[in-house]
C-alpha positions as CSV (number, residue, x, y, z in Angstrom):
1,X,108.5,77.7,82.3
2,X,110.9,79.4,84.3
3,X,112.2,78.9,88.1
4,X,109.5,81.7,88.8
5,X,106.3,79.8,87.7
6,X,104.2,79.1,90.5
7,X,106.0,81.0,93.1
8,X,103.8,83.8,94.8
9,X,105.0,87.1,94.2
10,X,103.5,90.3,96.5
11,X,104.4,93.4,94.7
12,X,103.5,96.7,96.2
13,X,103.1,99.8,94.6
14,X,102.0,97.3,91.6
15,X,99.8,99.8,89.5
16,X,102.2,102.3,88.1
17,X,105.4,102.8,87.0
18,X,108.0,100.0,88.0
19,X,105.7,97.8,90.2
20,X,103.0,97.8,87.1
21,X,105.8,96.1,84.8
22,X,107.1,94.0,87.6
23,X,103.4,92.3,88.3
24,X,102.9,91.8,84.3
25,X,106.4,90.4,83.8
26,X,105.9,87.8,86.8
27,X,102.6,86.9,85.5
28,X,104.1,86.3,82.0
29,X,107.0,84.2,83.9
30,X,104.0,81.6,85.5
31,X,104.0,83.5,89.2
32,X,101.5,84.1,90.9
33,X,100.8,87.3,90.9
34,X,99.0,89.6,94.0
35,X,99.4,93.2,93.6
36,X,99.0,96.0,95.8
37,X,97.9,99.6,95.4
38,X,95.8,102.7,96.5
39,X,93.8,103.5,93.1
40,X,90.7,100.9,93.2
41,X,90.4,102.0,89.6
42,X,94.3,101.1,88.2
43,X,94.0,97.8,90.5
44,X,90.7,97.2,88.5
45,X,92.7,97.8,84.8
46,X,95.8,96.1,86.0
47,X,93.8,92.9,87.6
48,X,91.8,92.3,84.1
49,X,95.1,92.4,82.1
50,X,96.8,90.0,84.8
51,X,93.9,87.8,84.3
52,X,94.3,87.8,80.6
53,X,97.8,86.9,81.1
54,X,97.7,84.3,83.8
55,X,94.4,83.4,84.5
56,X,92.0,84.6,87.3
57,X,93.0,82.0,89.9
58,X,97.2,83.0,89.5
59,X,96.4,86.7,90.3
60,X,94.7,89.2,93.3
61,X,94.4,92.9,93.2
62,X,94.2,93.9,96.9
63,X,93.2,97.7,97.7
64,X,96.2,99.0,100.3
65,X,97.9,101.8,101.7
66,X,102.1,101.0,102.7
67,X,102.2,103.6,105.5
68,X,99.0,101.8,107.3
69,X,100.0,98.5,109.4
70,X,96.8,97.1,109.3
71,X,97.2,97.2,105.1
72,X,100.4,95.7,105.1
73,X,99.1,93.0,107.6
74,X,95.9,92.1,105.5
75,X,97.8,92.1,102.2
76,X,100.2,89.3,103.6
77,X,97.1,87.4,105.3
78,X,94.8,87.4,102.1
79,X,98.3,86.0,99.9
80,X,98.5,83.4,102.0
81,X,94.7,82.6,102.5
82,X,94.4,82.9,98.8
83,X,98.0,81.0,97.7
84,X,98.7,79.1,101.0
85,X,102.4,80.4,100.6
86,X,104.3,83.5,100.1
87,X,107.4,83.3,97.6
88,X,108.7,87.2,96.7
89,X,107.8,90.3,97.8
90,X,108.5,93.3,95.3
91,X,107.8,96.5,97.6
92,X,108.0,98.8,94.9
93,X,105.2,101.6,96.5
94,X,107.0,105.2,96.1
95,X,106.5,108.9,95.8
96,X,109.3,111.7,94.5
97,X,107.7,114.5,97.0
98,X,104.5,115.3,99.4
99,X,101.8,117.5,98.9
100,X,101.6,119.2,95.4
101,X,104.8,117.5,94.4
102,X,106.8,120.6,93.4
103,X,110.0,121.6,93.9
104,X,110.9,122.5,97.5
105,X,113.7,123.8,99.6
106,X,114.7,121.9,102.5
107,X,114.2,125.3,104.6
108,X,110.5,125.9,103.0
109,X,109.3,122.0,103.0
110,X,106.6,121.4,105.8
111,X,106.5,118.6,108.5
112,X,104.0,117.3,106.4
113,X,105.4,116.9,103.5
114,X,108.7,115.6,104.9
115,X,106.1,112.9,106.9
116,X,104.5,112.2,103.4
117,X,107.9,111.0,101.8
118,X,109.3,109.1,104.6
119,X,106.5,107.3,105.3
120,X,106.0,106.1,101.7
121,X,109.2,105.2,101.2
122,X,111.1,103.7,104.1
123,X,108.4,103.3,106.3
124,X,106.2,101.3,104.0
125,X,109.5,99.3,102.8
126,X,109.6,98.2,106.7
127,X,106.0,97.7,107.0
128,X,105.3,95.7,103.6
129,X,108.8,93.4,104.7
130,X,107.9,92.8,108.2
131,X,104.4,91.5,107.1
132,X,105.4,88.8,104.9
133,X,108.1,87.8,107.0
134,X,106.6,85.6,109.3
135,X,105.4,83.6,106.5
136,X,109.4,83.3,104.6
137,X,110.7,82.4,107.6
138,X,107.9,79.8,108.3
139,X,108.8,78.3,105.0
140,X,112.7,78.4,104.8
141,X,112.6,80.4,102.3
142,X,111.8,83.8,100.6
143,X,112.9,86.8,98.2
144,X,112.6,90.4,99.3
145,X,113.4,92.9,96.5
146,X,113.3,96.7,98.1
147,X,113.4,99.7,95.6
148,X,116.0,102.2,96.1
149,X,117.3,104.3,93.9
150,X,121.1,105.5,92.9
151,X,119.6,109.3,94.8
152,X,120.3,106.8,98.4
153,X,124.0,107.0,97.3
154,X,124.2,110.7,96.2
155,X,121.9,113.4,97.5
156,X,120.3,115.5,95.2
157,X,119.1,119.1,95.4
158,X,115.1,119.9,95.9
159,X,115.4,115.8,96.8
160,X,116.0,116.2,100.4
161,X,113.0,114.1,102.0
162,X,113.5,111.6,98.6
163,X,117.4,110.5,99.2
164,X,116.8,110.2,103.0
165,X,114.6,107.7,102.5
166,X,116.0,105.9,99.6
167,X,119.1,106.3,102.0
168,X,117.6,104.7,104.3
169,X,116.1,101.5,102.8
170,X,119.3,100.8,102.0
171,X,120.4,100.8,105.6
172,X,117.3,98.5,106.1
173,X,117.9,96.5,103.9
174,X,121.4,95.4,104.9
175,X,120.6,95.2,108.8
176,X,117.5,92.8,107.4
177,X,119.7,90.5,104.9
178,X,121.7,89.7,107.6
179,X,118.6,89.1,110.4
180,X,117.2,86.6,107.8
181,X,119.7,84.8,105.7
182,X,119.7,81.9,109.0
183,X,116.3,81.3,108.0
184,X,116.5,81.1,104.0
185,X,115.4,84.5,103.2
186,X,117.0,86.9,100.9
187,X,116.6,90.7,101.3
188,X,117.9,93.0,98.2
189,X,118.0,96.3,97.5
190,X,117.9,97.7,93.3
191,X,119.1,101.0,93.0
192,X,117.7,102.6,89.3
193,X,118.9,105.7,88.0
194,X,117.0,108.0,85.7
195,X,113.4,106.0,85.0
196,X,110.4,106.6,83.0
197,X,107.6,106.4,85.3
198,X,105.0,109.7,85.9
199,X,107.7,111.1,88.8
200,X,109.5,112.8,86.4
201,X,106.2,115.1,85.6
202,X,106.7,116.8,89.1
203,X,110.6,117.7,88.1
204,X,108.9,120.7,86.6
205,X,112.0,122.9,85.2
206,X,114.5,120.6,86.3
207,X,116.6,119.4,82.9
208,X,115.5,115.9,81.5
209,X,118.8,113.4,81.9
210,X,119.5,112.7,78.6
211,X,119.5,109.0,78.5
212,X,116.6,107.4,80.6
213,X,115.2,103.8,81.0
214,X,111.7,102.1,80.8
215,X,110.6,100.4,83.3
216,X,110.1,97.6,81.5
217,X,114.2,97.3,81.5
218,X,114.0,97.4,85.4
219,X,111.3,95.1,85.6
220,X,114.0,92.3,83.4
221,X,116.2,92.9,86.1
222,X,114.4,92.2,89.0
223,X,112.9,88.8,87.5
224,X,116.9,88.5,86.8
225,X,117.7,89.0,90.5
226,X,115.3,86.5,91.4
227,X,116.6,84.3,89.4
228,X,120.0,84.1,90.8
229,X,121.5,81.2,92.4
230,X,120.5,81.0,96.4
231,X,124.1,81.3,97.2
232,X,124.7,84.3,95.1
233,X,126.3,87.3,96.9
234,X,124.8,89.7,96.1
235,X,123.2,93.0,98.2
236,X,122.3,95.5,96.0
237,X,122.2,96.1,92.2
238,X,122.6,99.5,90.5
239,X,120.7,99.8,86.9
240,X,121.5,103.0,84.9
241,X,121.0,103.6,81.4
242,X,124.5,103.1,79.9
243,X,126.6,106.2,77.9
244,X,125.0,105.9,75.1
245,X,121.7,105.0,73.8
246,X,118.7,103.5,76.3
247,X,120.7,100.6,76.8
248,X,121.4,99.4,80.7
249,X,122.7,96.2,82.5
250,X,123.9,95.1,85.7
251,X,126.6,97.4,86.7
252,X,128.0,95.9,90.1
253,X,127.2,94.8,93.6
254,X,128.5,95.8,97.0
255,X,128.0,94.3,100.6
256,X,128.4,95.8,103.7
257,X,130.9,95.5,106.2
């Protein structure tokens, strides 16, 4: 087994995209496995093939929402009723835009939109983290994976609400890594580049890059980044498909001043 078997994993966003691949490679790697998400119906399909994987007693499907508190605080409560501990958190819950998802203009997006976006994205990265915290820090010990993306280093048009949150969970994640590391606990940020997840349906017109990953290859590399020694420095990783082909690989790190 690896040095992830056994080790209780939270993953948010678990049912699609990145955070479905993450929960069924941690499974396959002995964690335990508890998955968030909004769709009753993917938890449902994700939870039997978890199950089938690792067994019913390594894995729980909880029903959840990242922008509500109360969510975020009852997803942490029933890991730890159900696995006594909480190892990793993958908080991997996040949209591309608010309300029909199309392309939008800074000047002609709404407040709700805008609210939609941000709230996903950076405020359910600080509500999912601050809920298992008290936990990791009870413990001595804990992994906290965010998702960014390589849009919170370079702003992209019809992306305005998107980079300023991916933006900003980078900033959050820094400021927290540094709150934390006294008490054991690691906080990381990944940045992908071009994945294959359903997002890139709402791009509409917008050209297809012309190398793009699966998110199975970003999946390897967060079970990689959890892997890594303790005293590994290491902030943030970027993963991008390479020049040529679909291949991709670990392309640097950088830590704030």
């Amino acid at each position: 087994m690896s040095g992830l078997a056994d080790r209780v994993a939270v993953v948010t966003g678990g049912t699609v995209g990145i955070g479905r691949q993450v929960c069924l490679a941690l499974a396959e790697r002995g964690a335990r496995v508890v998955a968030a998400g909004r769709s009753r119906r993917r938890l449902a399909e994700l939870e039997a093939e978890l199950v089938r994987v690792a067994g019913a007693e390594n894995c729980l499907a909880l029903a959840g929402d990242v922008r509500r508190e109360p969510d975020m605080e009852r997803m942490a409560a029933r890991a730890r009723e159900r696995f006594g501990r909480i190892d990793i958190l993958v908080a991997a819950a996040g949209i591309l835009r608010g309300g029909d998802g199309s392309l939008r203009l800074l000047r002609d997006m709404t407040v709700a939109e805008w609210d939609e976006v941000l709230d996903t994205n950076l405020q359910g990265i600080f509500l999912a983290n601050r809920a298992v915290l008290p936990v990791m820090i009870r413990q001595g010990a804990g992994d906290i994976i965010n998702l960014s993306s390589t849009s919170g280093r370079k702003g992209l048009a019809f992306d305005t609400a998107y980079c300023a949150s991916k933006f900003g969970v980078i900033g959050l994640t820094e400021a927290l890594a540094r709150e934390v590391a006294r008490y054991g606990v690691r906080v990381r940020s990944l940045l992908p580049g071009a994945i294959e997840t359903g997002m890139w349906n709402q791009n509409g017109p917008l050209p297809r890059p012309g190398a793009i990953l699966p998110a199975e290859r970003v999946a390897e590399m967060i079970l990689w980044m959890l892997e890594n020694p303790e005293d590994m420095d290491l902030d943030a990783v970027v993963i991008e498909p390479a020049a040529r082909g679909l291949h991709s690989g670990w392309l640097g790190h950088h830590r704030a001043a």
